[in-house]
N, C-alpha and C positions, 0 to 999 in steps of 0.2 A: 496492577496491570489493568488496562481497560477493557469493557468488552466495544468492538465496535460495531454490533446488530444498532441498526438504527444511529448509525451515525453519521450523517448528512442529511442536513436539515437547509430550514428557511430562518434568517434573520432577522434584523428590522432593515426594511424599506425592501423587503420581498426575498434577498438574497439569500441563495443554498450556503451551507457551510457546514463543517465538521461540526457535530456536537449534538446531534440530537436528532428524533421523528419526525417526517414530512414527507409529502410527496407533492408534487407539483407540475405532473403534463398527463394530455391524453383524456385514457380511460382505466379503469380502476380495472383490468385484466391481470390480476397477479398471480393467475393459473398457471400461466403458459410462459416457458423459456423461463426456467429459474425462481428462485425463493424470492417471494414477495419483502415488505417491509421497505425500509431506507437503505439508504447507500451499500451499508453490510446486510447480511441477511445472517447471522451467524454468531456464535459468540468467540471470541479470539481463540482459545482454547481448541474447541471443535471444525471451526473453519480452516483452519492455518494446517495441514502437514509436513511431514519434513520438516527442512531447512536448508537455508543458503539462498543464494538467486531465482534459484529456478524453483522455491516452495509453492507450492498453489493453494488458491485459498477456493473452500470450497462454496460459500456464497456468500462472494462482495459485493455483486449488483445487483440491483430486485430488479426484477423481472419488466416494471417500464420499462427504466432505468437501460435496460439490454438491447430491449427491444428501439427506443429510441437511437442508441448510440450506432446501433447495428445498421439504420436507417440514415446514420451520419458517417457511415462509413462507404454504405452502399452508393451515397449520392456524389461520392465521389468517382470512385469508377464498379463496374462489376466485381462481383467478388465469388470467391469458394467460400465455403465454412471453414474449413482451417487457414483461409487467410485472415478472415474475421478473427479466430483467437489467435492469428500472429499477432493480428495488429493491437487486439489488446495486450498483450503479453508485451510490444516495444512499446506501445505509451506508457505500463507503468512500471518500465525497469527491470519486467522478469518477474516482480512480485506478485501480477495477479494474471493468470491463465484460464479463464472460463474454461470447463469441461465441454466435449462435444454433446454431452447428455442436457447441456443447457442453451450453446448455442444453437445446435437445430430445429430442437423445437420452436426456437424464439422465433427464427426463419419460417416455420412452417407458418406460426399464428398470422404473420405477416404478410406471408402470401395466403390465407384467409381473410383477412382483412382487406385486400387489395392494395399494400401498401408494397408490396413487393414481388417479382414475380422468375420463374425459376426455368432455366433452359439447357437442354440437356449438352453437355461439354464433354465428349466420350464418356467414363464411363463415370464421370459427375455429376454435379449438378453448379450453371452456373446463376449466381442472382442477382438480379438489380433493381434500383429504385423503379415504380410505377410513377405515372401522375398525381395519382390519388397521396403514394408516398412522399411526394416530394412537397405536394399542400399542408400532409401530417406536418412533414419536418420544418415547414418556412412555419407554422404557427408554434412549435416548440423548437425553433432554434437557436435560442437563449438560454436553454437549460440544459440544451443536448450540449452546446458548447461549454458550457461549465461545469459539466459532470467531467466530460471530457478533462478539460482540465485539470477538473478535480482529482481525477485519476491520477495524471502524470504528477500532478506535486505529491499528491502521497507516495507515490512509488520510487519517485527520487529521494524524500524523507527516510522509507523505510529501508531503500538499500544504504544510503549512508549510515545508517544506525544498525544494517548489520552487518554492514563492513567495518564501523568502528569496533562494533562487540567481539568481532573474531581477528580485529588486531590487539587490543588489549587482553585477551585471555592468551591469546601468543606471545605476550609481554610477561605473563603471569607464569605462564610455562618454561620460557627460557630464564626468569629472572630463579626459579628454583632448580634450575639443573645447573650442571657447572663441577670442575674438577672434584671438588671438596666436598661433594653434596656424595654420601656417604651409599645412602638406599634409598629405597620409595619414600620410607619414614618419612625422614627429614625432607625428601623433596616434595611430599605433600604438605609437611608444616610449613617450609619454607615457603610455600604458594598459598597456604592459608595465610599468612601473617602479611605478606606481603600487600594481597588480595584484601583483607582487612583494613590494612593501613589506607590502600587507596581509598577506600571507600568510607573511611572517615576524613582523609582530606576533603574530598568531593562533599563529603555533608555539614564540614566545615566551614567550608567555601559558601556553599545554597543558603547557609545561616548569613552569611552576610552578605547578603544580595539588596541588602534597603536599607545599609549602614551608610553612613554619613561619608563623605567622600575621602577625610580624613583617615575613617576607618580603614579603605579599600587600601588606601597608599600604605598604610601600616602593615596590613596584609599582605601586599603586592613585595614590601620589603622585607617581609620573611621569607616567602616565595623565592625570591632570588637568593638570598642569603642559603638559601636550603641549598641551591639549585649548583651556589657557590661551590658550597662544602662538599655535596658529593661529586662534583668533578674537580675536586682537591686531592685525589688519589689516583 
């Protein structure tokens, strides 16, 4: 498993990307609104609770990082604090919801800085881009749009990967129950064995990922041939 503290970085010929330490706009303020570092702030383990869609992760943005994006939200129209984490929470799928213990703050730095500024909306507060903030954002608005980005493709990655996970375990679950399946015993063996087998196809398979193409077809015709046989009954 990976951890991902410090994972969104800078490439060659400047560009951010999954994989590694960097930071790239602003000022080095990683006091304020949220855990400092790269992209994650956290390590998978400790940041991630729960599960399913709605998991949250407890520090995926450092704190420019926040503050920039929160400045690219702003510049679009006024905003509340909890529309700020609506809006992150629909870019990336559900899978990442900033706490409000991160976004306000980040808001507050903001309107210290004069990048932002706050007006009372009954018994809210509402805020939007200043001048001063919208100079900030035209000189990092390269990387607030690719964070940006950055966000939605992993979010779309990580909810396909665990909507796969919890289709296949539900594969694993029904392939061990069934008339004949006696007690738990057997229906936990049956789902170990099962669950086993898959999982050496799969590492089967990964083995021949750089065979010769001749290989794959060889492959591809057992595959079938399997695929045959048990829908021969």
């Amino acid at each position: 498993m990976f951890r991902p503290r410090d994972h969104f970085s800078y490439g060659h010929e400047g560009r951010r990307h999954f994989g590694g330490a960097g930071r790239g706009h602003g000022h080095g303020h990683g006091g304020r609104g949220g855990g400092g570092g790269g992209f994650f702030g956290g390590s998978w383990g400790g940041g991630f609770r729960g599960g399913g869609p709605g998991m949250r992760a407890g520090k995926m943005l450092g704190s420019e990082d926040l503050q920039l994006i929160t400045l690219l939200l702003l510049s679009e129209k006024p905003r509340h604090g909890y529309e700020i984490i609506k809006a992150f929470e629909e870019q990336s799928s559900g899978i990442y919801t900033p706490s409000p213990g991160m976004v306000y703050p980040a808001l507050t730095y903001l309107e210290e800085m004069g990048y932002a500024a706050a007006a009372a909306d009954g018994t809210k507060k509402l805020y939007s881009i200043t001048a001063e903030g919208t100079a900030h954002l035209t000189r990092n608005h390269g990387v607030a749009t690719e964070v940006w980005n950055q966000l939605a493709l992993f979010g779309r990655k990580l909810a396909h990967f665990q909507k796969q996970f919890t289709e296949d375990e539900d594969v694993v679950d029904h392939f061990g129950s069934g008339p004949n399946v006696s007690g738990k015993a057997d229906w936990q063996q049956m789902k170990a064995e099962f669950r086993g087998l898959r999982d050496e196809l799969k590492a089967a398979i990964y083995e021949k990922l750089n065979s010769p193409v001749e290989e794959k077809r060889r492959v591809l015709d057992i595959l079938r041939r399997a695929v045959d046989e048990i829908r021969s009954k």
